[in-house]
C-alpha positions in Angstrom: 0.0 0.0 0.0 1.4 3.6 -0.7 -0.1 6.5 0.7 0.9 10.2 0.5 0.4 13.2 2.2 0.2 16.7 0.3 1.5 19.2 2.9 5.1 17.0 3.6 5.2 15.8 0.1 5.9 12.4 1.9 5.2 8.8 0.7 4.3 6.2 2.7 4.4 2.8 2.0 3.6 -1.0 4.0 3.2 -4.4 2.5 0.2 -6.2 2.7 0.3 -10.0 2.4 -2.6 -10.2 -0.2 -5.5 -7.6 -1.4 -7.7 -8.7 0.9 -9.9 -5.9 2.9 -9.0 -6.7 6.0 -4.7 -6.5 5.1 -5.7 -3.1 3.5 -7.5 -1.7 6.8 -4.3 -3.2 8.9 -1.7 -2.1 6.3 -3.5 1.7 6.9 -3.7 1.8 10.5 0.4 1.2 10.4 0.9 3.8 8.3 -1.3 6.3 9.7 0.3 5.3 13.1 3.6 6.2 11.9 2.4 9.4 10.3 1.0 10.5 14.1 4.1 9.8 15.3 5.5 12.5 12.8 2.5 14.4 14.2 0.7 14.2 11.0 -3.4 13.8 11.3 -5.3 13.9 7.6 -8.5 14.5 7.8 -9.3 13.6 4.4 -8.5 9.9 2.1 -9.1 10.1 -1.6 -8.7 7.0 -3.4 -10.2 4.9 -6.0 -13.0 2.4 -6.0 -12.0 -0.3 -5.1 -12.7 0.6 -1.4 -14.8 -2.0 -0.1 -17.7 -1.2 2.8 -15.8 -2.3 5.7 -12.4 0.0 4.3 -15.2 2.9 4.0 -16.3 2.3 7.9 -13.0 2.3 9.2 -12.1 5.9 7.3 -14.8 7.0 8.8 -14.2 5.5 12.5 -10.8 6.9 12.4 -12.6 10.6 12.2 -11.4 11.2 8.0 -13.2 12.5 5.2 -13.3 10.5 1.9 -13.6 10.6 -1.3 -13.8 8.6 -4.3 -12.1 9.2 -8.0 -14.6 8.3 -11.3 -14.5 4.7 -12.2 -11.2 4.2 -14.2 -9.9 7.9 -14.0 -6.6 7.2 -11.7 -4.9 10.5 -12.4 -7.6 12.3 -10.6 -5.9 10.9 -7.2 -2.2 12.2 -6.7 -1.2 9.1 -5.2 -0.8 7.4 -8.7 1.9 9.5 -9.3 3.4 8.8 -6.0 3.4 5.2 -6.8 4.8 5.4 -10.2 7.6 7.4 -8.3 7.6 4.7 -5.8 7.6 1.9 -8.2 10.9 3.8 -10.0 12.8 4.6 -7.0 12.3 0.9 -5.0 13.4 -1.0 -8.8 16.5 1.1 -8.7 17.3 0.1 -4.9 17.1 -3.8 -5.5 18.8 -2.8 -8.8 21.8 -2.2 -6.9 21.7 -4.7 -4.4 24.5 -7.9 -4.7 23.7 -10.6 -7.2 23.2 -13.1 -4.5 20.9 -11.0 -2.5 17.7 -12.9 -1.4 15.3 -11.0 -3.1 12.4 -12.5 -0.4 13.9 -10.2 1.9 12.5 -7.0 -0.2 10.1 -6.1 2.4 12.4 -5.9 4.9 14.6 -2.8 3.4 10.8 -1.0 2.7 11.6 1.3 6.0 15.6 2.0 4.7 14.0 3.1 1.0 11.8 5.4 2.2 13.5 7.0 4.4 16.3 7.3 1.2 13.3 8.3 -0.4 12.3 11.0 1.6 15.7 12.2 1.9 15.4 13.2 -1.5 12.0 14.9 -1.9 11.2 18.8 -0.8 8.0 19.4 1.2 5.5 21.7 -0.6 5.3 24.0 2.5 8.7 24.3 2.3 10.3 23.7 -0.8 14.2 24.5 0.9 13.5 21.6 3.2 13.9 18.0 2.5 10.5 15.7 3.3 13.1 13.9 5.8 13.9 17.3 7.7 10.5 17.9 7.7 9.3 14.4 9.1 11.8 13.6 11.8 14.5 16.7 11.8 18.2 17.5 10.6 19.6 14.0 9.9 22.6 13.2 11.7 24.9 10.7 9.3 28.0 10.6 12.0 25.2 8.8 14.2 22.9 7.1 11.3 25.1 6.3 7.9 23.6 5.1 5.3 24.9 2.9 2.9 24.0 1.0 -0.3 21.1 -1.9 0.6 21.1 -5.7 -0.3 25.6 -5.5 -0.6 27.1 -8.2 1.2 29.2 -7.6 4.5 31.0 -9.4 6.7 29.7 -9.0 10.2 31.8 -9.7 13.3 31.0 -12.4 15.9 31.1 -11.5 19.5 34.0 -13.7 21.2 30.9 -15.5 23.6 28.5 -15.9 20.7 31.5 -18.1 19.1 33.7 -21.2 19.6 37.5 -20.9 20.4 39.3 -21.2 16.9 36.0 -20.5 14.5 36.3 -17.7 12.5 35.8 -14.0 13.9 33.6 -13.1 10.7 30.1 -14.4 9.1 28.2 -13.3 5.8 25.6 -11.2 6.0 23.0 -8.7 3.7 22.6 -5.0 4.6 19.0 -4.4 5.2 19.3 -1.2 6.3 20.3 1.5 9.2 19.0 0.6 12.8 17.5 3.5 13.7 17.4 2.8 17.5 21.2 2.1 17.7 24.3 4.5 17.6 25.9 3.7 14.3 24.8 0.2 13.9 22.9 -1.7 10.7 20.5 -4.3 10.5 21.8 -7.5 9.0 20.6 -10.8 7.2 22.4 -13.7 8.5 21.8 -16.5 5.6 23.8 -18.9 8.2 20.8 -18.3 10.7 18.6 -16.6 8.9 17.4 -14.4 11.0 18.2 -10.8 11.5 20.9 -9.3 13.1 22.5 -5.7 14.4 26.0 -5.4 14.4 28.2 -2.0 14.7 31.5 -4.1 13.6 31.0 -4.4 9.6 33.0 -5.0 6.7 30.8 -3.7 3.5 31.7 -5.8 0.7 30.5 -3.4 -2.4 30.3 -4.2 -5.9 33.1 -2.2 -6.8 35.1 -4.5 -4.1 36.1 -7.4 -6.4 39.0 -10.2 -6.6 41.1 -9.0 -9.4 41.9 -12.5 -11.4 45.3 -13.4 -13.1 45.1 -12.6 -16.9 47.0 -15.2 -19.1 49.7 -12.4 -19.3 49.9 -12.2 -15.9 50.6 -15.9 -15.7 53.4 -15.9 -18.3 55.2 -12.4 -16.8 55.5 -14.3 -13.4 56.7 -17.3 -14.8 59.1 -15.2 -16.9 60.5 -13.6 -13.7 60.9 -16.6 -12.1 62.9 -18.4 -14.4 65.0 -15.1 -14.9 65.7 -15.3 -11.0 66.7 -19.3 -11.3 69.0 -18.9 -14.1 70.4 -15.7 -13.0 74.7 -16.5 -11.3 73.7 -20.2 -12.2 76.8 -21.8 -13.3 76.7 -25.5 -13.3 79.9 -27.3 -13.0 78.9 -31.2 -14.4 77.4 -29.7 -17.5 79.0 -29.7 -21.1 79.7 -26.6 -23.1 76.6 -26.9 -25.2 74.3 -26.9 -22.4 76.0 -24.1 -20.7 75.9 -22.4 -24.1 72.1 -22.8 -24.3 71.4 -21.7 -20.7 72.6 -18.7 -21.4 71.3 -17.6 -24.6 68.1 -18.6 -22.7 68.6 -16.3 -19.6 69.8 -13.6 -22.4 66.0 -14.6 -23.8 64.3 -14.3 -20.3 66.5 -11.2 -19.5 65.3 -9.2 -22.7 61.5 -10.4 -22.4 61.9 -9.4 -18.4 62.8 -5.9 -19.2 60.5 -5.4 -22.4 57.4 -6.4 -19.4 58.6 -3.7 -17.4 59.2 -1.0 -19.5 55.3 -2.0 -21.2 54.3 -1.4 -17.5 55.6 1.7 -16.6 54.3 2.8 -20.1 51.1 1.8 -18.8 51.2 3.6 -15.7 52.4 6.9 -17.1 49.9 6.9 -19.6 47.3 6.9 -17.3 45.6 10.1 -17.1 45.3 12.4 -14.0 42.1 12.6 -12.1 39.5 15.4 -13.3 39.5 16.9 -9.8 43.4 17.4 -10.4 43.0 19.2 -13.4 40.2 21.3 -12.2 42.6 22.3 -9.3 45.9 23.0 -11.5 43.3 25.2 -13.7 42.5 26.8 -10.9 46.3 26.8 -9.6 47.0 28.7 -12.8 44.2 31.2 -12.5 45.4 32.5 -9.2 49.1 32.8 -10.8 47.8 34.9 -13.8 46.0 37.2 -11.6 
């Protein structure tokens, strides 16, 4: 269900296990409990029709207006637009969640996304304030950090919560920033599967990766190596041929050794310099010219 409210500009959103009237009604008295919390009270609902008679009693128990858009006219309710943007914004968070991610956890990082979501909308009373700021007040990161939901991590295991020699570290799935807890996040443990907080974390983002040996790779080191054995080797039980050929080898090793090394430092100088050093040595010059 997504609800939202003019004045804050704010979107609200629960999950409901099915359509049913009765997970609609319970799905609305969670959200309008956690708009009172933010000391929001509408006094008036509009929505579509499939509002059944027992959803209409219990608008009108809770003391709110409704009202009721023509038969299959959505855009006359401003909420369809807040579920399209919904919709958009939630795709692009399990978008960018780790490929192993469990996607049956989604409603469990529903809470973390709309708070991102907020975070980036501006309240209409306001329009220099951020629906966040407006909800729940200045956000302080140093105490609540976000980060990027669904990445792996590797959370640490509390020395009496583990045996003597087992590792110190288990896998786990962001689901989000605990809220109640000074720079902590709430965790997936696949191992247990069941949720977890933990402020000791290792965030394993996609840009984290193991860097694997190319087939050029494989032949430079072997190269090197076989440059290091035959390098002061001088056997003594060998005949003049061999000899002869060992070295015309290590000449060959030698030679391929330093044409590696001198492709690499190539490679390095050539790369460019970061667009925030340029910007600077523009600005460097600037200053001089002046």
């Amino acid at each position: 269900m997504v609800l939202t409210e003019i004045d804050t500009n704010s979107i609200w959103v629960e999950a409901m296990k099915n359509k049913t009237e009765g997970e609609m009604i319970l799905a609305r008295r969670r959200a309008l409990a956690c708009m009172k919390r933010c000391e929001i009270l509408p006094k008036k609902q509009v929505l579509d029709n499939e509002a059944s008679a027992n959803y209409k009693q219990e608008m009108a128990e809770s003391g709110m207006a409704y009202e009721l858009v023509p038969p299959d006219i959505h855009r006359r309710n401003l909420a369809e637009k807040a579920i399209q943007t919904w919709k958009d914004h939630f795709v692009a968070v399990l978008s960018g969640t780790a490929d192993s991610f469990p996607m049956h956890l989604w409603d469990r990082v529903l809470q973390q996304a709309e708070l991102q979501l907020a975070m980036l909308r501006q309240t209409n009373t306001n329009p220099k304030v951020s629906t966040y700021t407006q909800l729940y007040g200045p956000h302080n990161y140093n105490a609540k950090p976000f980060v990027p939901i669904g990445m792996e991590a590797m959370v640490h295991d509390k020395s009496n919560k583990r045996k003597t020699f087992a590792q110190h570290c288990s896998k786990g799935y962001v689901l989000g920033t605990s809220m109640e807890h000074y720079r902590c996040w709430e965790l997936w443990s696949p191992k247990t599967r069941s949720t977890r907080i933990s402020e000791t974390v290792f965030f394993k983002h996609k840009y984290i990766t193991n860097p694997p040996a190319t087939p050029t790779d494989v032949i430079i080191a072997a190269t090197n190596r076989m440059a290091e054995a035959l390098k002061n080797h001088k056997p003594d039980n060998m005949c003049e041929t061999s000899v002869q050929a060992l070295a015309r080898l290590e000449s060959l090793v030698n030679n391929a050794t330093l044409t590696n090394n001198k492709l690499q430092i190539k490679q390095v100088d050539n790369i460019p310099a970061p667009r925030v050093q340029k910007a600077r040595r523009k600005i460097v010059d600037h200053i001089s010219r002046r």
